[in-house]
LUMBAZA-498985 format. One line per 4 residues: number of its first residue (from 1); their letters; for each residue x, y, z of C-alpha. Coordinates in steps of 0.001 Angstrom, whole numbers, always signed. Layout:
NUM> a> X Y Z  ...
This chain:
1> xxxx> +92620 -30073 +243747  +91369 -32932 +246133  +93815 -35895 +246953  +92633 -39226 +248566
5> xxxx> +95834 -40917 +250160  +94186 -44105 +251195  +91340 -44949 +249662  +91199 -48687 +249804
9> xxxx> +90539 -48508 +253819  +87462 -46811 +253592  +86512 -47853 +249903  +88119 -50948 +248992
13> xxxx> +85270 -50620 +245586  +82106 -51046 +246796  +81074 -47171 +246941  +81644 -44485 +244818
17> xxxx> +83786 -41020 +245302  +81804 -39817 +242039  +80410 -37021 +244635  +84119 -35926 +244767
21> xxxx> +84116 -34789 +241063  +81818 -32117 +241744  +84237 -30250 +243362  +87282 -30043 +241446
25> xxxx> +89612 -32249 +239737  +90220 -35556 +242200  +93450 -37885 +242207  +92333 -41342 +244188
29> xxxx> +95351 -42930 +245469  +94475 -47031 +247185  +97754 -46300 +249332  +100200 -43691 +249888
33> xxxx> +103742 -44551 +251720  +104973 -41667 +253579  +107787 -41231 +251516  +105789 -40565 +248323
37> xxxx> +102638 -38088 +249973  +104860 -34642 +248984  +104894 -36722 +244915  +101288 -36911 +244814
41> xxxx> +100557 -33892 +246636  +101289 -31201 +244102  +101014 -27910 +245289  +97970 -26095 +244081
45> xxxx> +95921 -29493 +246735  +93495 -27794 +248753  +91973 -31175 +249820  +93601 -33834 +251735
49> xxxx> +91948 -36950 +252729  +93794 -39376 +254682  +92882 -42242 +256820  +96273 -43259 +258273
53> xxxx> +98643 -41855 +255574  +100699 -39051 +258559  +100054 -34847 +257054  +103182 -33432 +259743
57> xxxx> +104807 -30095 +259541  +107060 -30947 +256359  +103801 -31512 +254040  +101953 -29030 +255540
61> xxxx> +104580 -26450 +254782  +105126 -27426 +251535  +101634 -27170 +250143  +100496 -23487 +250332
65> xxxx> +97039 -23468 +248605  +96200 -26960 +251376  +93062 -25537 +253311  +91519 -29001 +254924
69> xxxx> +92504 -31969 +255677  +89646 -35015 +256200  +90628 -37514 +258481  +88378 -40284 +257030
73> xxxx> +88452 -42042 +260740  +87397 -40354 +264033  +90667 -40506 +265142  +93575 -37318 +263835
77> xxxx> +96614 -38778 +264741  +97369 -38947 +261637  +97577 -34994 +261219  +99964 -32845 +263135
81> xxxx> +97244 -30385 +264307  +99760 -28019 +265574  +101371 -27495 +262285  +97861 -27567 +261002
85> xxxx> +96849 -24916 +263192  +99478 -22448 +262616  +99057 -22831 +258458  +95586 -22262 +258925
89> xxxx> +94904 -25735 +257837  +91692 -27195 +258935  +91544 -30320 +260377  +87884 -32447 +260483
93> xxxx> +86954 -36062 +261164  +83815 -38015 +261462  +82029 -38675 +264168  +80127 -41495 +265611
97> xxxx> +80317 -43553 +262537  +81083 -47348 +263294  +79367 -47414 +266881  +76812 -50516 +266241
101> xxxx> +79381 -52105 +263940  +81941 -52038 +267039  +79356 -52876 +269424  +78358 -55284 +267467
105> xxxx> +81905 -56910 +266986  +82325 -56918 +270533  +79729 -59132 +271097  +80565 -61548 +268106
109> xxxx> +83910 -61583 +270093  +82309 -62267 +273539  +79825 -64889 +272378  +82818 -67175 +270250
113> xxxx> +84931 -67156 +273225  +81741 -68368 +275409  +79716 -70616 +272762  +82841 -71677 +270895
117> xxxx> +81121 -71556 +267718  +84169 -72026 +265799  +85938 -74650 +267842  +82897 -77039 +268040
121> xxxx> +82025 -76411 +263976  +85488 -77705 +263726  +84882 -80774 +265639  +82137 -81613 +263765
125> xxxx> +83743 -81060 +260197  +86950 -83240 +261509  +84328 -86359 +262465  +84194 -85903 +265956
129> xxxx> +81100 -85708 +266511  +80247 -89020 +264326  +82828 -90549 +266577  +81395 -90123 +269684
133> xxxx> +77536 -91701 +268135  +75635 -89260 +270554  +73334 -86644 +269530  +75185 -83907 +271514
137> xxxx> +78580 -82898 +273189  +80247 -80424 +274500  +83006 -79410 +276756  +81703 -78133 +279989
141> xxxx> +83076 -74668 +278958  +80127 -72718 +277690  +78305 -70147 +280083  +75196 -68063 +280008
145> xxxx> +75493 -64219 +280095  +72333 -64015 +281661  +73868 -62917 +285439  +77295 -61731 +284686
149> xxxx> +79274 -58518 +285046  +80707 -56942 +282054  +83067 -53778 +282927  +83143 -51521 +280650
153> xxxx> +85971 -49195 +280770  +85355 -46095 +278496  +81385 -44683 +278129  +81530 -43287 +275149
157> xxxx> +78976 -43785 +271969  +80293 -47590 +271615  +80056 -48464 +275094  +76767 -47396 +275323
161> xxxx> +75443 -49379 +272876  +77581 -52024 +274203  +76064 -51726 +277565  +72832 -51924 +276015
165> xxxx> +73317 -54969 +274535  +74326 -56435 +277697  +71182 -55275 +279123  +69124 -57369 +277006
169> xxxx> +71027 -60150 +277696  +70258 -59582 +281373  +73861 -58969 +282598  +75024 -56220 +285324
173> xxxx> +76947 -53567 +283711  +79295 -51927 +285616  +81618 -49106 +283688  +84597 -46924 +284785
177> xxxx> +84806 -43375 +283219  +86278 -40046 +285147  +82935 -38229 +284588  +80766 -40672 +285306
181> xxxx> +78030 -38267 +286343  +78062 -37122 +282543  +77544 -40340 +281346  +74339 -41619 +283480
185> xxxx> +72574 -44558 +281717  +70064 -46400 +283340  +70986 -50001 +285230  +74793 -49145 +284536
189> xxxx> +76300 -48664 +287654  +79964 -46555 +287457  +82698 -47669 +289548  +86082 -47244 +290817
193> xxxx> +88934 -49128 +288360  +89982 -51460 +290931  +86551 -52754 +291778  +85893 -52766 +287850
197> xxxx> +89070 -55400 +287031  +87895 -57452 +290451  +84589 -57905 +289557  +84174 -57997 +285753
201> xxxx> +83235 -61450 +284241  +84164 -59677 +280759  +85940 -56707 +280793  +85634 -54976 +277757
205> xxxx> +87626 -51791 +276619  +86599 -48681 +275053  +88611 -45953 +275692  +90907 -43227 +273605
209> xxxx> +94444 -43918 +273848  +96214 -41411 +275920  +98525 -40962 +278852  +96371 -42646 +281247
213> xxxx> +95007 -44998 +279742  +97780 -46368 +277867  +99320 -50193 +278584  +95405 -49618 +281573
217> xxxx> +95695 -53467 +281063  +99331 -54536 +282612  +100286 -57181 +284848  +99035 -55306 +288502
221> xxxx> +95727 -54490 +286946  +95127 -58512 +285187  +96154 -59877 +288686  +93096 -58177 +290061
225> xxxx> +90802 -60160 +287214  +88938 -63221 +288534  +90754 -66145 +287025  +87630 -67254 +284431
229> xxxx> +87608 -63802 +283374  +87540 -62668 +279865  +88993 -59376 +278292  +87868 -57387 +275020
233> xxxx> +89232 -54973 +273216  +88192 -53109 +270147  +89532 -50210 +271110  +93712 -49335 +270929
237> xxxx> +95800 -51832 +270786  +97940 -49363 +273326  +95974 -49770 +275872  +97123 -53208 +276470
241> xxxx> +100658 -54550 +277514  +101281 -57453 +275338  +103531 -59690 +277004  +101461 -59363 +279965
245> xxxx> +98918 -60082 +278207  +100411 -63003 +277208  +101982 -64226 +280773  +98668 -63854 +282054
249> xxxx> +97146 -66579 +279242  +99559 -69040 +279494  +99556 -68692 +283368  +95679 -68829 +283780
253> xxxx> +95415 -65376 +285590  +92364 -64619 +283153  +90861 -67267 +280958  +90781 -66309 +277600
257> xxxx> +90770 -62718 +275582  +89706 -61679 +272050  +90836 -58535 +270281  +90280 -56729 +267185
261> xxxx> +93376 -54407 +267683  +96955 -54582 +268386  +99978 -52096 +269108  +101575 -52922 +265975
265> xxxx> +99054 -53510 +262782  +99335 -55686 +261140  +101767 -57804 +263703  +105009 -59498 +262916
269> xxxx> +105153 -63111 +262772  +106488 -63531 +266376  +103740 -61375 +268195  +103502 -62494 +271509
273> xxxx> +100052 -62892 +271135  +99941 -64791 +268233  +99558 -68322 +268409  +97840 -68836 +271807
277> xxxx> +94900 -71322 +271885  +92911 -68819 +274313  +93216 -65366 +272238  +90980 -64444 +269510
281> xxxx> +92729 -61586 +266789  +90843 -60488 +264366  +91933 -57691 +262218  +90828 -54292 +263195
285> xxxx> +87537 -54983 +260870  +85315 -54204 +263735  +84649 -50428 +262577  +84518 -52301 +258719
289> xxxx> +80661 -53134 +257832  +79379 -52144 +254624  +76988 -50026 +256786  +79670 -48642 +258774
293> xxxx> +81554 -47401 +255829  +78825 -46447 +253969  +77793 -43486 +256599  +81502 -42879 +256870
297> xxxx> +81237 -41558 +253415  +78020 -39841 +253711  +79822 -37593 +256636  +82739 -37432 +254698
301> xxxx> +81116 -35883 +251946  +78897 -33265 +254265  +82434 -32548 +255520  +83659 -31416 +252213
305> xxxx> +80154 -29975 +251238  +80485 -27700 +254363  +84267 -26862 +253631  +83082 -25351 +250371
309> xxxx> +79515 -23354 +252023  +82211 -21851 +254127  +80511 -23551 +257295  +82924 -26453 +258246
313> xxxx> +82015 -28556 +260404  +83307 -31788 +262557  +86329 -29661 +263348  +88915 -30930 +265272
């Protein structure tokens, strides 16, 4: 038997798990709570596939004949891969999936913080522009990339694509990464951290959350930023410290930021960050294009086609 926890993330109805079928009886499940995964996990499930619904020691115990569990994200901290590991369980996730939809969001980010696409479409629909009976305005505020420094901490799949997007819009590209001689892409020039925060124009973040790298952008490490710098993250919403995040806003130590993720999705009403004329949220739908999902589920289903060949692969 094959459960889906989550389905909605991946699927919310625009593609089909037909392929599932061909493998055994299926139950599809939009969301699971935690407290209701053991229900709808009976025990003869041999297939798990979660996104964020958590598989710890407790299920894992409970469900002798369980054999894989999908993570339908890159991601696995939603599986305790100890208690995977000693069950026997494997563990697999996909790979290099949403980089040009991130990449891509990260520069739809950049560019309305810069152009102001939103603000000035505003304007227009509330009269302003009528009012002012010229055939332009604007507010002194936008900037050509053409020139700039974008930092790039993290060179992984994203970055790289992020970095070459930068490239074609002619700006330096400077990146921070601890193996930096593993990474080598031409015109991207690695540096240390500190110079990266002093001499980013847009610093943009994509890097796993772990020990050192968590709350990377605190108050020391903004005080370093040049004070009409901007900050991107698509990344973790970890790797930021909110409420220095939001100090250094209101006080003007960087100009503006934009951010598809947050520590706490999705936020309570009185997130520090919410509410602040020069931060852009949107809602961890950077990974979320049609496209994006759509080869999500085409490595999803090699997963499971592998599982079954007895030659798994994207093993974790």
């Amino acid at each position: 038997m094959i459960i889906i926890l989550d389905s909605k993330t991946l699927n919310p109805g625009d593609l089909s798990w037909e392929w599932l079928s061909k493998h055994g009886h299926c139950e599809i499940y939009d969301k699971t709570p935690d407290e209701k995964i053991l229900e709808r996990c009976p025990k003869s499930t041999q297939i798990i596939i979660t996104n964020k619904a958590f598989i710890g020691k407790e299920i894992i115990s409970q469900l002798p004949e369980l054999k894989l569990i999908a993570v339908s994200a890159t991601g696995v901290n939603s599986v305790d891969l100890k208690a995977a590991k000693e069950a026997a369980v494997q563990v697999c996730n996909i790979p290099n999936y949403g980089s040009p939809a991130v990449a891509q969001h990260t520069f739809a980010l950049i560019l309305e913080l810069i152009n102001q696409i939103g603000f000035f479409n505003a304007e227009v629909q509330k009269g302003v522009w009528k009012e002012k009976a010229e055939w332009c305005f604007y507010n002194g505020n936008i900037f050509e990339l053409k020139g700039k420094t974008i930092g790039l901490i993290g060179f992984g799949n994203i970055a790289r694509k992020v970095a070459k997007i930068a490239l074609a819009f002619e700006m330096k590209v400077i990146a921070f990464h601890p193996r930096a001689n593993l990474k080598f892409m031409k015109d991207v020039h690695f540096v240390p951290i500190d110079r990266l925060f002093e001499e980013s124009d847009i610093l943009s973040l994509h890097c796993p959350l772990k020990g050192s790298t968590r709350e990377i952008i605190n108050k020391d490490n903004l005080a370093k930023m040049k004070p009409s710098a901007l900050l991107i993250n698509t990344a973790r919403g970890g790797l930021i410290n909110e409420m220095d995040l939001k100090n250094a806003l209101e006080n003007q130590v960087i100009k503006a930021a934009a951010l598809d993720v947050l520590s706490a999705e999705p936020p309570e009403n009185k997130h520090p960050l919410l509410g602040l004329e020069n931060c852009i949220i949107t809602p961890h739908n950077a990974w979320g294009s049609y496209d994006s999902r759509k080869r999500l589920m085409d490595i999803l289903e090699e997963n499971i086609k592998a599982f079954f060949r007895g030659e798994a692969i994207n093993l974790v």
